[in-house]
PDB file of N, CA, C and O in Angstrom:
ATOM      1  N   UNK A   1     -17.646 -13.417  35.806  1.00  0.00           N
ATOM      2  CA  UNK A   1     -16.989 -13.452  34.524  1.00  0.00           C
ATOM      3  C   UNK A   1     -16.207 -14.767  34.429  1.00  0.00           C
ATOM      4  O   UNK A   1     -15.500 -15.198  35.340  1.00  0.00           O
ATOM      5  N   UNK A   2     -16.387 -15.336  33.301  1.00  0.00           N
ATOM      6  CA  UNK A   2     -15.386 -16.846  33.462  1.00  0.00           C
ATOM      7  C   UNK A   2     -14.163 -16.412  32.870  1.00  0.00           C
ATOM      8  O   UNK A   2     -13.876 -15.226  32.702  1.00  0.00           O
ATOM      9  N   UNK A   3     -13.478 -17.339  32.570  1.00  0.00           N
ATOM     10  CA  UNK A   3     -11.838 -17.606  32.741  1.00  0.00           C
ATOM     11  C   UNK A   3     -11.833 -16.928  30.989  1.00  0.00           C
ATOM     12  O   UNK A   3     -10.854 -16.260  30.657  1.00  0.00           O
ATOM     13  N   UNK A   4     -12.750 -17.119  30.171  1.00  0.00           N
ATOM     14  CA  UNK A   4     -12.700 -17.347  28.704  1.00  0.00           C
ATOM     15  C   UNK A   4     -12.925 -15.469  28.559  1.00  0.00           C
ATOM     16  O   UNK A   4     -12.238 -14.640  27.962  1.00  0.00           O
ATOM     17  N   UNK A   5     -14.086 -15.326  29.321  1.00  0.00           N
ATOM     18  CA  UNK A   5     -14.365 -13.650  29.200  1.00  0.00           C
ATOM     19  C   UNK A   5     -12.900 -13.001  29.932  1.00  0.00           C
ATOM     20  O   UNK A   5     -12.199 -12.162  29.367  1.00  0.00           O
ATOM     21  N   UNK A   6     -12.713 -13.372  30.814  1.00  0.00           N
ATOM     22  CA  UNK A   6     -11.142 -12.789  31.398  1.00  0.00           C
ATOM     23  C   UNK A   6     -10.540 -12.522  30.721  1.00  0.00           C
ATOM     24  O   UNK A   6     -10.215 -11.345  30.559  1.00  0.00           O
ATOM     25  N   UNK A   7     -10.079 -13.566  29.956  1.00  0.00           N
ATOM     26  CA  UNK A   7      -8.621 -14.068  28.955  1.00  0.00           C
ATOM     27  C   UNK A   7      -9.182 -13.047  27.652  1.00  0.00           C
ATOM     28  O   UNK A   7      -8.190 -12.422  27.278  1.00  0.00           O
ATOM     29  N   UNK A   8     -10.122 -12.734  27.006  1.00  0.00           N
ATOM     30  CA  UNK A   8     -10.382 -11.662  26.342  1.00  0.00           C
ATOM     31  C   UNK A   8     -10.776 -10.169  26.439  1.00  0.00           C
ATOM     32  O   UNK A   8     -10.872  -9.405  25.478  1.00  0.00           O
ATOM     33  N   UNK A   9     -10.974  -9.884  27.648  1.00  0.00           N
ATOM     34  CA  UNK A   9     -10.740  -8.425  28.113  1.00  0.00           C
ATOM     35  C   UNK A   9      -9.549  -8.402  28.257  1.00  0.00           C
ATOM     36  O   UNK A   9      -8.935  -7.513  27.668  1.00  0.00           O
ATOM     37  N   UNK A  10      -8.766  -9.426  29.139  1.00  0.00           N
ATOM     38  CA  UNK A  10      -7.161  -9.046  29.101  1.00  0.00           C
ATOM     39  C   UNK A  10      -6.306  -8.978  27.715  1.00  0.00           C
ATOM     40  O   UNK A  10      -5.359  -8.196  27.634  1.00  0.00           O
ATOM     41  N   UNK A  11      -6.648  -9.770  26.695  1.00  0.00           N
ATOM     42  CA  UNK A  11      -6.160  -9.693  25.396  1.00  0.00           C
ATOM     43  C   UNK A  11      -6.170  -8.207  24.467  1.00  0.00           C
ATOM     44  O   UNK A  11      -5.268  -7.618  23.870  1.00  0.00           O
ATOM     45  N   UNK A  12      -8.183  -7.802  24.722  1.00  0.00           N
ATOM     46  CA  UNK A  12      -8.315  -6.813  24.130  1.00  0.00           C
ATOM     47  C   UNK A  12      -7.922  -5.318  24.898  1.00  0.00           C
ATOM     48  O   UNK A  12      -7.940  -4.250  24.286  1.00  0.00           O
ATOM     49  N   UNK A  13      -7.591  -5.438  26.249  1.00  0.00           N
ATOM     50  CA  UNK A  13      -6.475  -4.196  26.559  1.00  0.00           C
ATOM     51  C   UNK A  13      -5.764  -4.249  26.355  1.00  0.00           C
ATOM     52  O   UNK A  13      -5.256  -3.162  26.631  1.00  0.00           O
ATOM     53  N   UNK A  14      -4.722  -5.175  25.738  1.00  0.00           N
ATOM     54  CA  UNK A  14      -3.345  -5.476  25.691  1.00  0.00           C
ATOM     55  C   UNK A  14      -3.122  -5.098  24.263  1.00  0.00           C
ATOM     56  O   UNK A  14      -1.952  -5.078  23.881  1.00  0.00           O
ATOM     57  N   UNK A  15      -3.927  -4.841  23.545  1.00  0.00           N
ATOM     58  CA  UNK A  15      -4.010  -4.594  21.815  1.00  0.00           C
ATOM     59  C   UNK A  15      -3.951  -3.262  21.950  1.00  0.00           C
ATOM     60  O   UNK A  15      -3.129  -2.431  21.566  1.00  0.00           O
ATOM     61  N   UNK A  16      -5.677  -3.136  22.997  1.00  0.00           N
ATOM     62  CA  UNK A  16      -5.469  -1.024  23.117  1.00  0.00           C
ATOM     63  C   UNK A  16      -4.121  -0.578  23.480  1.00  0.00           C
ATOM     64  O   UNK A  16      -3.803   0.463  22.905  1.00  0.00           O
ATOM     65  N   UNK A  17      -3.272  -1.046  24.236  1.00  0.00           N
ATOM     66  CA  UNK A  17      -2.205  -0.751  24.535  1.00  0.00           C
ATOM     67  C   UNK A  17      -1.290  -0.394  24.245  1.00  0.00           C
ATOM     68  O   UNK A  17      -0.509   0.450  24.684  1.00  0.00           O
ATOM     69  N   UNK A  18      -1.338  -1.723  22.592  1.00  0.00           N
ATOM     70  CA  UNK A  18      -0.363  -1.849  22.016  1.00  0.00           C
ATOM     71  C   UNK A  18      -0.367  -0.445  20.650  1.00  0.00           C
ATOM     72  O   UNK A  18       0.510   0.244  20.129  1.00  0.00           O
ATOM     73  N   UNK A  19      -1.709  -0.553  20.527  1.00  0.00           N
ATOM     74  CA  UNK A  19      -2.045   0.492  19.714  1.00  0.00           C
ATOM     75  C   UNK A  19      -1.953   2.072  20.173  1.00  0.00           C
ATOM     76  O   UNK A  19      -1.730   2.999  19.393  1.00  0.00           O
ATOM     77  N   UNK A  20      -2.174   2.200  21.624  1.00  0.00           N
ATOM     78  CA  UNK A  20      -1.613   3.647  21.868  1.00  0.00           C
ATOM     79  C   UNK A  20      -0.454   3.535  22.087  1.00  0.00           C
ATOM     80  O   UNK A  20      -0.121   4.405  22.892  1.00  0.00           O
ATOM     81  N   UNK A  21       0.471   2.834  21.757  1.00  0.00           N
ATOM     82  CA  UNK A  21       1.803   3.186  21.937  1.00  0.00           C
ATOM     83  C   UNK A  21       2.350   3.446  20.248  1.00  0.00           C
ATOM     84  O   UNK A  21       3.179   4.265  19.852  1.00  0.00           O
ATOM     85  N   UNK A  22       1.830   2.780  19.724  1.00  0.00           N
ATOM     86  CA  UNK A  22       2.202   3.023  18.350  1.00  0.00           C
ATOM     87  C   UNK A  22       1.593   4.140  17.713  1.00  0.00           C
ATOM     88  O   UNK A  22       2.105   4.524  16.661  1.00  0.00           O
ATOM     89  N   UNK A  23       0.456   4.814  18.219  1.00  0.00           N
ATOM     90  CA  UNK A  23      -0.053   6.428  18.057  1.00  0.00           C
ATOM     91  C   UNK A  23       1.096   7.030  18.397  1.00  0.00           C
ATOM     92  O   UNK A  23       1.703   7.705  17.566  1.00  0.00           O
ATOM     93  N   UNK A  24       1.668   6.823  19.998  1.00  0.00           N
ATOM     94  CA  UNK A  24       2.367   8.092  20.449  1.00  0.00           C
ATOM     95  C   UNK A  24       3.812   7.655  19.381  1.00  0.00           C
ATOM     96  O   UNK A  24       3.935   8.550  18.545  1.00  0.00           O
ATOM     97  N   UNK A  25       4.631   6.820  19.244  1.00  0.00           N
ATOM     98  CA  UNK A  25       5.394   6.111  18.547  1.00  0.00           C
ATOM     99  C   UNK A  25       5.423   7.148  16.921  1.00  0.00           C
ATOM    100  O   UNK A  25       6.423   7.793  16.609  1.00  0.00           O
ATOM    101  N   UNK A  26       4.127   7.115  16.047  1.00  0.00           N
ATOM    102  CA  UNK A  26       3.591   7.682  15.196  1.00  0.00           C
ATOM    103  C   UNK A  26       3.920   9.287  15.270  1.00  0.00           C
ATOM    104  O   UNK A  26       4.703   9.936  14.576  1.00  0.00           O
ATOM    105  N   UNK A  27       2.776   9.859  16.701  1.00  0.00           N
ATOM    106  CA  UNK A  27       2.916  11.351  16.573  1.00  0.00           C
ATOM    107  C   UNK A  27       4.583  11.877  17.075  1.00  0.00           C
ATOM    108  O   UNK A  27       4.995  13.037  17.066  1.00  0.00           O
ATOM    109  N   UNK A  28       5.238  10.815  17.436  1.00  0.00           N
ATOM    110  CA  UNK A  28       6.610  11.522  17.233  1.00  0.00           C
ATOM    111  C   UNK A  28       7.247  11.114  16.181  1.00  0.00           C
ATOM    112  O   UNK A  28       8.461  11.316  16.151  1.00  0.00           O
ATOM    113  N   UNK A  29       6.712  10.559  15.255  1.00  0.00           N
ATOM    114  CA  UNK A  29       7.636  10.686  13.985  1.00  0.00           C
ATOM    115  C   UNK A  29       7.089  12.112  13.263  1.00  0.00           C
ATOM    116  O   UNK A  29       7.822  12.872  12.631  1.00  0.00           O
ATOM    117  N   UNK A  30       5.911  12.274  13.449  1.00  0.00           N
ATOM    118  CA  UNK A  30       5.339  13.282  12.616  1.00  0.00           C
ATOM    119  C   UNK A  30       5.797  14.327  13.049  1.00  0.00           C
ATOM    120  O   UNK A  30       5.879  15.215  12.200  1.00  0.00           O
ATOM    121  N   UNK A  31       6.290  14.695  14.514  1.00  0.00           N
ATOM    122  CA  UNK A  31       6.955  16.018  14.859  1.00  0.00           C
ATOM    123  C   UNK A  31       8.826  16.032  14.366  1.00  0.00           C
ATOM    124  O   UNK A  31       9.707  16.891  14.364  1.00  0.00           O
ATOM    125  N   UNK A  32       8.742  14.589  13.997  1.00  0.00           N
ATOM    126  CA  UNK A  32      10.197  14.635  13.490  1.00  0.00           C
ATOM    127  C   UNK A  32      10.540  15.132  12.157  1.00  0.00           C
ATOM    128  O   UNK A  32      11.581  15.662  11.768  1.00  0.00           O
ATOM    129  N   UNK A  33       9.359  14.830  11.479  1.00  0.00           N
ATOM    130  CA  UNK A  33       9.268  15.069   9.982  1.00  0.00           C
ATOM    131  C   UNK A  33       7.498  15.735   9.796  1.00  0.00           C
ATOM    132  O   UNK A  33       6.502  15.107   9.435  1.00  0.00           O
ATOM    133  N   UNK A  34       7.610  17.138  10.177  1.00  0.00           N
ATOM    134  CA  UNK A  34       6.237  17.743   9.792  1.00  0.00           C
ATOM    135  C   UNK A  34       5.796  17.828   7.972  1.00  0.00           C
ATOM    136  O   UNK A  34       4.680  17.795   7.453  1.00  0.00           O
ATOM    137  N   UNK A  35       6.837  17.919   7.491  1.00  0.00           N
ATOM    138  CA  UNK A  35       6.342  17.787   5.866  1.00  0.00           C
ATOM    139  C   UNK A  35       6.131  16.458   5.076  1.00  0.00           C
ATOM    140  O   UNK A  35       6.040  16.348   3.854  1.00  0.00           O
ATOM    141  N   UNK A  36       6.069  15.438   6.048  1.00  0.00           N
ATOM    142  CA  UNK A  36       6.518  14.043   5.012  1.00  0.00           C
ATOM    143  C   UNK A  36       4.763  13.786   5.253  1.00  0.00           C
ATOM    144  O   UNK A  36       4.195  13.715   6.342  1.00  0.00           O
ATOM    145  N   UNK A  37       4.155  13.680   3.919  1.00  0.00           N
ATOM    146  CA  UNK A  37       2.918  12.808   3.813  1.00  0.00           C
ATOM    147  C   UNK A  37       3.151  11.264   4.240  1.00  0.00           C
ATOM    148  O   UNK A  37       2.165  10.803   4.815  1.00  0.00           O
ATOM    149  N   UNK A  38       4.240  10.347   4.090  1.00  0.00           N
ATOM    150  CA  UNK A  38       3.868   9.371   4.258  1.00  0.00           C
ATOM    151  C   UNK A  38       3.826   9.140   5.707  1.00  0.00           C
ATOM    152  O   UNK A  38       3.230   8.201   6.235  1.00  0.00           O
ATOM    153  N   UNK A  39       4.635  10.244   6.449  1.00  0.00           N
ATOM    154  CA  UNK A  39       4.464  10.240   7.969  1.00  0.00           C
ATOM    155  C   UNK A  39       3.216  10.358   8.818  1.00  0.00           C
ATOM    156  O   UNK A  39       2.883   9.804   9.866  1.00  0.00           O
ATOM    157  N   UNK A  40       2.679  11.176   8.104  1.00  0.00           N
ATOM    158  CA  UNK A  40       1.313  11.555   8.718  1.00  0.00           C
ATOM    159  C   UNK A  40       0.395  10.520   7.956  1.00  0.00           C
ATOM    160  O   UNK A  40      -0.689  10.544   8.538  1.00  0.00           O
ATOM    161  N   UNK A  41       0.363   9.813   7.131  1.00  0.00           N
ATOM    162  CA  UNK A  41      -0.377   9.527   6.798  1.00  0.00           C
ATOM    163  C   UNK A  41      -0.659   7.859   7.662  1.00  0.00           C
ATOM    164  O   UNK A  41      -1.597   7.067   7.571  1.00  0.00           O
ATOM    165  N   UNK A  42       0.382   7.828   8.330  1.00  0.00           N
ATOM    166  CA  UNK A  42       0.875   6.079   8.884  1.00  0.00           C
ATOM    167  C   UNK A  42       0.271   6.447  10.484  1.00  0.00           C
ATOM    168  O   UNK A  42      -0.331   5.628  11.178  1.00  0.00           O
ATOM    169  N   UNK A  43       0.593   7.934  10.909  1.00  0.00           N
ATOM    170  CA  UNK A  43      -0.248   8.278  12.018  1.00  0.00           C
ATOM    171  C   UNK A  43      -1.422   8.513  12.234  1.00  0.00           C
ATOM    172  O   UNK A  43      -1.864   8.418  13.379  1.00  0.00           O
ATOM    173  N   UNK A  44      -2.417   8.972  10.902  1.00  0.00           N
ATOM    174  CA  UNK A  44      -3.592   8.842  11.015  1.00  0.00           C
ATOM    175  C   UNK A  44      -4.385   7.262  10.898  1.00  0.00           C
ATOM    176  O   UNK A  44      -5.406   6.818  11.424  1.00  0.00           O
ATOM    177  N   UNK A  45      -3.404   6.692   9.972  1.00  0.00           N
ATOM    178  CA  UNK A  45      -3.861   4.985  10.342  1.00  0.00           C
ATOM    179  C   UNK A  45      -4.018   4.395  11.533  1.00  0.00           C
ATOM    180  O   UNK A  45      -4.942   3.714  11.978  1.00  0.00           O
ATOM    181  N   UNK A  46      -2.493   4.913  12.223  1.00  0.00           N
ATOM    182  CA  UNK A  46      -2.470   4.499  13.851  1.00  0.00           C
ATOM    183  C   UNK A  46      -3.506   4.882  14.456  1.00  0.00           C
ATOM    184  O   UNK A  46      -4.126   3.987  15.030  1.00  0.00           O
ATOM    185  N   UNK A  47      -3.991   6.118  14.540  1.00  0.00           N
ATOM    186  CA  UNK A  47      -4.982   6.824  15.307  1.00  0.00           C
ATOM    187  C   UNK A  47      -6.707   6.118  14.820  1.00  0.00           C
ATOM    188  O   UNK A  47      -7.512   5.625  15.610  1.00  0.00           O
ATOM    189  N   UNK A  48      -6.837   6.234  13.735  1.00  0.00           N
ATOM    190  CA  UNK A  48      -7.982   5.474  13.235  1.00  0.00           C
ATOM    191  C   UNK A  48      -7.973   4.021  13.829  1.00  0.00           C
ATOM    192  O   UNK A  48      -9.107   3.557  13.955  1.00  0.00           O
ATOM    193  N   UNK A  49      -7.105   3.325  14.161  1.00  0.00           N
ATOM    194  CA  UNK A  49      -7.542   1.798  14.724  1.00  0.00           C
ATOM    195  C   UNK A  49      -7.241   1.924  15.733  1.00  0.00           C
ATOM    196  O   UNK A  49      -7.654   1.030  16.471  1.00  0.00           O
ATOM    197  N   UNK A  50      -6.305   3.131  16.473  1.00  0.00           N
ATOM    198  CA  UNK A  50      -6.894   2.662  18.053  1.00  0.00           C
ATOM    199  C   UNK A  50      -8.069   3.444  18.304  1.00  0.00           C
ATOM    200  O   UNK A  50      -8.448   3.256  19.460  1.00  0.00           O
ATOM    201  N   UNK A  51      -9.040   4.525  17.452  1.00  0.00           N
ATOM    202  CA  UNK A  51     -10.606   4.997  17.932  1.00  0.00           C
ATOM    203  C   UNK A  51     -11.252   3.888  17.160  1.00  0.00           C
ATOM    204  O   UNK A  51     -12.453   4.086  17.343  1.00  0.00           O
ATOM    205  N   UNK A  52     -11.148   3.030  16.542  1.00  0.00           N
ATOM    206  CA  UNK A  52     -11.877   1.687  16.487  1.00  0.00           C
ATOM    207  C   UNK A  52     -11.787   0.978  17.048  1.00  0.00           C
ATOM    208  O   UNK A  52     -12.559   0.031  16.888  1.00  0.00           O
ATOM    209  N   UNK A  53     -11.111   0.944  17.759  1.00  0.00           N
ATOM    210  CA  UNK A  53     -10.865  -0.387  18.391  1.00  0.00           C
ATOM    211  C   UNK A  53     -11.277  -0.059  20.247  1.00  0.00           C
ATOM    212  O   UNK A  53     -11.911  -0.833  20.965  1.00  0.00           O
ATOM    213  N   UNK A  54     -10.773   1.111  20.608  1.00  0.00           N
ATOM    214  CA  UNK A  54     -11.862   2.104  21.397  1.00  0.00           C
ATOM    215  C   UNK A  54     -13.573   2.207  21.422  1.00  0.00           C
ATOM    216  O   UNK A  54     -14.360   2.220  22.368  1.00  0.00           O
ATOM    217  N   UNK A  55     -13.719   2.254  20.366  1.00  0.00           N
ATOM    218  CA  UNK A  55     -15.499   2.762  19.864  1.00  0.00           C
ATOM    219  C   UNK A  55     -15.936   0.857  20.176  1.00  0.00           C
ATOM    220  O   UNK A  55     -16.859   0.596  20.947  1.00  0.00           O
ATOM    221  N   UNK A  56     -15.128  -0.311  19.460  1.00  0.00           N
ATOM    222  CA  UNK A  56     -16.011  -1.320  19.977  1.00  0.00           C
ATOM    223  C   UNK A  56     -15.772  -1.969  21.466  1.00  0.00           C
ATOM    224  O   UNK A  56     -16.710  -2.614  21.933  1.00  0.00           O
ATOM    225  N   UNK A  57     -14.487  -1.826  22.289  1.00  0.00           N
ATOM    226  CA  UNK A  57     -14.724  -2.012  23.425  1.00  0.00           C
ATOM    227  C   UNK A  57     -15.550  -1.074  23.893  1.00  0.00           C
ATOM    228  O   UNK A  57     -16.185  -1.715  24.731  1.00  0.00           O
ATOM    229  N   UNK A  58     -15.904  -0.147  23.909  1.00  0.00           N
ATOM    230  CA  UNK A  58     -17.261   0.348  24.940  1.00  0.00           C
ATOM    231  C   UNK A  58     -18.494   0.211  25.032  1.00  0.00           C
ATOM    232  O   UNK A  58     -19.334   0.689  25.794  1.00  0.00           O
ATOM    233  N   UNK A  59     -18.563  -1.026  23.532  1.00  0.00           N
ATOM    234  CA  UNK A  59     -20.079  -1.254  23.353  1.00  0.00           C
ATOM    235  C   UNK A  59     -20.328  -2.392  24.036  1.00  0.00           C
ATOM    236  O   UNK A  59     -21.471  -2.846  24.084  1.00  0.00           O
TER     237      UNK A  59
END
């Protein structure tokens, strides 16, 4: 693997990362506030781009 493929697997875990933290970040706002649509609705965003962003690293 060269230095260039390195430096972008390390980048693109560092995004997954960043993105499951802002899921879990997310699903505890939503247990903070179970009735607020705009809550859930900012956690299903979260959740939708980190299983995209999941679905193309494995290809």
């Amino acid at each position: 693997m060269s230095d260039n493929q390195q430096e972008t697997a390390a980048a693109q875990a560092a995004g997954i990362e960043d993105l499951q933290h802002a899921v879990v970040e997310q699903l505890m706002a939503v247990i903070g506030a179970p009735d607020d649509q705009d809550v859930a609705d900012a956690a299903d965003g979260a959740v939708r781009a980190l299983d995209e962003r999941l679905r193309a690293h494995a290809v």
